[in-house]
N, C-alpha and C positions, 0 to 999 in steps of 0.2 A: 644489307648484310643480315644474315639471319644465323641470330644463337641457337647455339645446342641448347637441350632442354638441359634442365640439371636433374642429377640425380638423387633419388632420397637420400644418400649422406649427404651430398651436398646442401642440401635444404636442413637435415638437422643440425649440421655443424652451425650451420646461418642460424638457427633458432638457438642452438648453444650460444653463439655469440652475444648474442639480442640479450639474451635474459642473465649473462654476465655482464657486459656493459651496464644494462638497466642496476643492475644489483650495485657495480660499483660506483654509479651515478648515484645510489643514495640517495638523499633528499635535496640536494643540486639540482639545478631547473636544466630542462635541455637543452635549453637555449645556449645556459651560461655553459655548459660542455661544449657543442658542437661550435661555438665561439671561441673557445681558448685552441677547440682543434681546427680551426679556417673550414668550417663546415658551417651549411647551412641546417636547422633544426628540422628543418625535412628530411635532410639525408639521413640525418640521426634518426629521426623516430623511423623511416623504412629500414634500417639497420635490426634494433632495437626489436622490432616488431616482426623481423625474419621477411617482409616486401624485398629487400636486397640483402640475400643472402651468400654473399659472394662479392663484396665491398672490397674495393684497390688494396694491395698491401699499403700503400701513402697510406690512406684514409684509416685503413687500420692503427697503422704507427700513430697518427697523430691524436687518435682517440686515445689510444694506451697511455701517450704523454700526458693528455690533459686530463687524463683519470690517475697517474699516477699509477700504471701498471705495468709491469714487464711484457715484451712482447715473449720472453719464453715461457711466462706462466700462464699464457694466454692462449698461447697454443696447445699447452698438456692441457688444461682444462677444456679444449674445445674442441680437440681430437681425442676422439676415446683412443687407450691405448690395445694395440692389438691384439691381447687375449680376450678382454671383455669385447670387442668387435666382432672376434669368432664364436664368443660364446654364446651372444644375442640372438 
């Protein structure tokens, strides 16, 4: 099966992601995150680091939980909203 490339949003939103996750990991190890979410600390750090930038909604959701994040604040934050998009 061969994926479609992605698109540069789609890589920055993955790079938004990364570097909000990272932020609200804090000073928590990655381990002990990608553990409370049934993730291995490799998926995390390729999340994190924008390598998988387009991670399952599951794996999503269950980072959110074990970060203690809403997933609807998680999506304003990671999708710019459409005026700043056209504005760029």
């Amino acid at each position: 099966m061969v994926r479609t490339p992605l698109t540069p949003e789609e890589r920055e939103r993955g790079e938004r992601l990364g570097a909000l996750l990272r932020e609200a990991r804090g000073s928590r190890s990655m381990v002990e995150i990608a553990a409370g979410a049934g993730l291995s600390a490799e998926t995390l750090r390729k999340i994190e680091t924008g390598r998988a930038p387009t991670p399952a909604f599951f794996t999503v959701a269950a980072l959110a939980e074990a970060l203690g994040l809403s997933l609807d604040d998680l999506l304003r934050r990671c999708v710019p909203e459409p005026a700043a998009a056209a504005s760029a």
